[in-house]
C-alpha angles and dihedrals in degrees: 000000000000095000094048098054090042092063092042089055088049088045090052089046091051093050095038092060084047088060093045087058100050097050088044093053083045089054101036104031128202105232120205123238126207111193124161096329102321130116127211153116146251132191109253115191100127148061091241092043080046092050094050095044092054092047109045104107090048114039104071114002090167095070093054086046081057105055095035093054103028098033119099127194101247089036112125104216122201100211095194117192084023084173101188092342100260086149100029096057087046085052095047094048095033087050102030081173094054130086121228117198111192127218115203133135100171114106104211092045094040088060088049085050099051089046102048083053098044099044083046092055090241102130099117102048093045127066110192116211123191099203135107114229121214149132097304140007132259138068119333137176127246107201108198132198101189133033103200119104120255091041123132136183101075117129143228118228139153078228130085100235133204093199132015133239089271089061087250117148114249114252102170139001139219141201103233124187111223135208136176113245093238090048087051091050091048096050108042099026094236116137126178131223088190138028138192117193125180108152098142108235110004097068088121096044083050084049101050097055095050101059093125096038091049097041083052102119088230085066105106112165146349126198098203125186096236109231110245100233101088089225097053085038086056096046089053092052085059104057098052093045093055090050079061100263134134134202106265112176123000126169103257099197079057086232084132127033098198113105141179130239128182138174124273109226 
């Protein structure tokens, strides 16, 4: 009898998780995206998801033009600042050879990100790490001015802020572990060809600790987000000239501050 109440009770457990689900994919819905001939979905259960969904084949069109140029099957890709994966899911299914490694330390976005590989099948082709990279390694601060997922402009420091870079006021904090992007590479093996970083605000600080991994021959190209100050900007535009870059496409009516960078041969 024991042992019959006890399955019961595991069977009810079991049914009742598949009608949480349901309700929660009712309540928070997947939407598909159609970009470029690709077909995928994000999750969609906020303003800001909404807003990204709605957006994806307009807001930057030059980081689609990126993958899907630079980009070779067989290339391994650090998408650093990967926020909820919107362009890391579009790399993985635009290159199914290529391996995508994802950089996001924020809670509420890494869950968003599992989930938009995992409900895209993409598991295999995609590593998460939760980790900030950055100039040195030890225990930073995210300061965060909004909670919901899908947000961006919080910054990493070593210093507890009142307001981020982008002059935001400061809602939440987290504990953050950070690496520099050649101790990661050392450590783990894993060596891009290509590279996306849009960490909004810290680019220099991504930059400095990446001199070796940057400078490797089978380094090829970066599309960076440019930092908006003109002397940080210009930092940034020295380190990857001296890893043997060059600025290879930038928005000249300054509508857009990513830019790309590839190596000149």
């Amino acid at each position: 009898m024991a042992s019959l109440a006890s399955r019961l009770l595991t069977r009810g457990r079991f049914w009742s998780w598949h009608i949480r689900h349901a309700v929660l994919q009712a309540v928070a819905p997947r939407r598909k995206v159609l970009s470029r001939g690709l077909t995928f979905t994000l999750q969609c259960d906020n303003w800001i998801t909404h807003y990204r969904w709605r957006t994806y084949n307009t807001k930057e069109p030059e980081t689609h033009d990126w993958i899907d140029a630079r980009m070779r099957d067989g290339d391994t890709l650090f998408d650093v600042g990967a926020n909820i994966g919107v362009y890391t899911v579009y790399a993985a299914c635009r290159h199914p050879k290529a391996r995508i490694i994802a950089f996001e330390p924020e809670y509420a976005n890494l869950h968003l990100l599992r989930d938009n590989i995992v409900c895209n099948r993409l598991q295999d082709r995609v590593t998460v790490f939760s980790i900030a990279l950055g100039s040195r390694a030890g225990i930073s601060y995210l300061n965060i001015h909004e909670l919901l997922p899908g947000a961006a402009l919080h910054t990493v420091s070593d210093e507890v802020l009142t307001v981020t870079r982008a002059r935001r006021p400061v809602v939440w904090r987290e504990g953050v572990v950070s690496l520099p992007l050649d101790g990661f590479c050392e450590q783990t093996g894993l060596w891009p060809n290509c590279i996306k970083i849009d960490v909004d605000g810290t680019e220099r600080e991504v930059l400095e600790g990446g001199r070796r991994t940057l400078s490797a021959p089978e380094f090829r190209t970066a599309l960076i987000e440019m930092p908006d100050g003109g002397s940080e900007r210009a930092a940034c535009a020295r380190l990857l000239e001296a890893a043997g870059l060059r600025r290879q496409w930038h928005d000249p009516s300054g509508a857009s501050p990513n830019e790309v960078w590839v190596r000149e041969w």
